[in-house]
C-alpha positions as CSV (number, residue, x, y, z in Angstrom):
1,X,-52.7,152.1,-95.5
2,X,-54.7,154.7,-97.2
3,X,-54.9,156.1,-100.8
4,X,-52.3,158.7,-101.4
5,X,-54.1,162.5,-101.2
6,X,-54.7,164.7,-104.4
7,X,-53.4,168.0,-104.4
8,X,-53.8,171.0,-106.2
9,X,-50.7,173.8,-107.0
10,X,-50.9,177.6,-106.7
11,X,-48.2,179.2,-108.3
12,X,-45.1,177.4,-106.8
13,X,-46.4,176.3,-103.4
14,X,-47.9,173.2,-102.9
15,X,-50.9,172.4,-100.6
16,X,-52.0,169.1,-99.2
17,X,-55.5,167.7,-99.5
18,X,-56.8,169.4,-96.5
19,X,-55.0,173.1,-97.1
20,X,-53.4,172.8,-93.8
21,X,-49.7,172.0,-95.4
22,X,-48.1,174.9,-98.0
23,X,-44.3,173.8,-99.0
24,X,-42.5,174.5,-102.1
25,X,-43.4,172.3,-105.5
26,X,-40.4,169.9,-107.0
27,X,-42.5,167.8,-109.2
28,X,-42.0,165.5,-111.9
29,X,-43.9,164.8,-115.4
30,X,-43.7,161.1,-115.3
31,X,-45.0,159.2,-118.6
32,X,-42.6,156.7,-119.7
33,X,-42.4,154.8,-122.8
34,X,-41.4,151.1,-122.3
35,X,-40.6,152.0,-126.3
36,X,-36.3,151.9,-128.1
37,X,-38.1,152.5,-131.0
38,X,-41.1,153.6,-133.1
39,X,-44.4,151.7,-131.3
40,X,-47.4,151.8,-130.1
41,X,-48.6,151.2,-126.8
42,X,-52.3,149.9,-126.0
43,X,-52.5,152.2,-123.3
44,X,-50.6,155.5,-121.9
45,X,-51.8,154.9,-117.9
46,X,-48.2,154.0,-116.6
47,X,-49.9,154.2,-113.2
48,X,-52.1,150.8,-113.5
49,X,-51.0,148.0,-112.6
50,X,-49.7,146.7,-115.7
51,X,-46.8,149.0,-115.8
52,X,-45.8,148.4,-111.9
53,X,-42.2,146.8,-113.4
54,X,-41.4,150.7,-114.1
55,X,-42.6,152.0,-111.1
56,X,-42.4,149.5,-108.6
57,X,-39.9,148.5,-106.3
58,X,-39.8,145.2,-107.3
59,X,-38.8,146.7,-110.9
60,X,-37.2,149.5,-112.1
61,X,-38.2,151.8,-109.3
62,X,-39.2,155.0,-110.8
63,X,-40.8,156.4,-108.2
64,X,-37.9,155.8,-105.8
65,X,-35.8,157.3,-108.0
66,X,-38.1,160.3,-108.6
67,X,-37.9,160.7,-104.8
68,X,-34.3,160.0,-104.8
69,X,-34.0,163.2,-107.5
70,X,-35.6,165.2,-104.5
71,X,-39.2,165.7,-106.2
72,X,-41.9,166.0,-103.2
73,X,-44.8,165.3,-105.9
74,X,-45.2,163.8,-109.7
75,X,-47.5,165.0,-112.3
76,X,-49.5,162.0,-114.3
77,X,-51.0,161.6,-117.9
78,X,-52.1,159.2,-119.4
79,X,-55.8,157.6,-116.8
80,X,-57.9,155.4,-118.0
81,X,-60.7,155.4,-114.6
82,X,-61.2,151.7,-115.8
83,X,-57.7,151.0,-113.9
84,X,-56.7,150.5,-110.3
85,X,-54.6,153.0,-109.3
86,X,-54.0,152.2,-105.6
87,X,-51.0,150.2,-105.8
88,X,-49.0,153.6,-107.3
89,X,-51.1,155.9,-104.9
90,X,-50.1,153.7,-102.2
91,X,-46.2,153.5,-103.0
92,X,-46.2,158.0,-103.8
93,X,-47.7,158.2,-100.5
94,X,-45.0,155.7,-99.0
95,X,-42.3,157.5,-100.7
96,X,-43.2,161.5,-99.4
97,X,-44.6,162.2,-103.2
98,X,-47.8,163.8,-103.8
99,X,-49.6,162.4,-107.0
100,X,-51.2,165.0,-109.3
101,X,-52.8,163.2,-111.9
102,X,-54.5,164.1,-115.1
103,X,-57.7,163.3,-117.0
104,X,-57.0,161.0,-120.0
105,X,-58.2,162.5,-123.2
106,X,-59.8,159.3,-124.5
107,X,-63.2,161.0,-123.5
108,X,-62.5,163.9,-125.4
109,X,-61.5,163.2,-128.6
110,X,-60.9,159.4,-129.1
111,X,-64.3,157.8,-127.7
112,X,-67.6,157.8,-129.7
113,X,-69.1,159.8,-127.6
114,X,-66.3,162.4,-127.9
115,X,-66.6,166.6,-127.2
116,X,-67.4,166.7,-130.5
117,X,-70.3,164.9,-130.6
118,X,-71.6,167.7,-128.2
119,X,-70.8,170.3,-129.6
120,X,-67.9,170.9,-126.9
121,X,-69.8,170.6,-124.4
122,X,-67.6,168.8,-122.3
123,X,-69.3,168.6,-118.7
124,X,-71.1,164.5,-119.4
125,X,-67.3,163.2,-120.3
126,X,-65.5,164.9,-117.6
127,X,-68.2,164.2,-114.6
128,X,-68.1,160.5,-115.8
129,X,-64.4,160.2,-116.1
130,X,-63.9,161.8,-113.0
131,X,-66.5,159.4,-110.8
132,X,-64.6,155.9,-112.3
133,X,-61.2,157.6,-111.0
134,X,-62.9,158.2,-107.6
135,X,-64.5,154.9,-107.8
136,X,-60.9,153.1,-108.8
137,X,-58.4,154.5,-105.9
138,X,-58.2,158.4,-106.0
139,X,-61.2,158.8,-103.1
140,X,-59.5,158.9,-99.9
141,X,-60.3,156.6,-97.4
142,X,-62.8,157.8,-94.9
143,X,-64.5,160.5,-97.4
């Protein structure tokens, strides 16, 4: 099975990978808090592996239920590239969801080689981020 394809939104129509496919967006943020309280969590990448109980179907079954809600794609936060992602990838793509996910902002403004640190010159922390996701399950198969 292959790795679920990115996507990118104009305005509200969505177009697959390959720009062959344009259908109306009904997306989801998704970013849960396995939190009742006040807490803190030692990572916000609720698409590794460690939080498959929420999103798996042998858990909770978020994503199911995000599909279920009649979403066609979910929107991500929280990344860290030193994570497998394929496992979510793999179930979005089972399930008819598109996965658009975001860049973490650890290399940004929480590492020690932070934006700041380069005078906001962002380009080194963004190409690096972005190569460990490709690296960790967002590169399609056969590309």
């Amino acid at each position: 099975m292959g790795v679920a394809r990115l996507a990118a939104a104009t305005a509200a129509l969505f177009y697959d990978g390959w720009g062959t496919d344009a259908h109306l967006v009904k997306g989801i943020s998704y970013g849960p808090m396995p939190c009742k309280g006040p807490c803190t969590v030692s990572q916000d990448d609720f698409f590794s592996q460690s939080a498959k109980p929420m999103w798996g179907r042998r858990g909770r079954g978020d994503l199911e239920v995000i599909r279920q809600l009649g979403a066609n794609m979910v929107r991500l936060y929280g990344n860290n590239p030193e994570n497998t992602h394929r496992d979510f990838l793999d179930e979005a793509q089972e399930l008819g969801l598109t996965v658009v996910p975001g860049l973490s902002d650890y290399d940004f403004i929480q590492s020690p080689a932070n934006c700041l640190t380069t005078d906001f010159n962002c380009y080194k922390q963004v190409r690096d981020s972005y190569k460990e996701l490709l690296k960790n399950g967002f590169l399609h198969e056969g590309t």
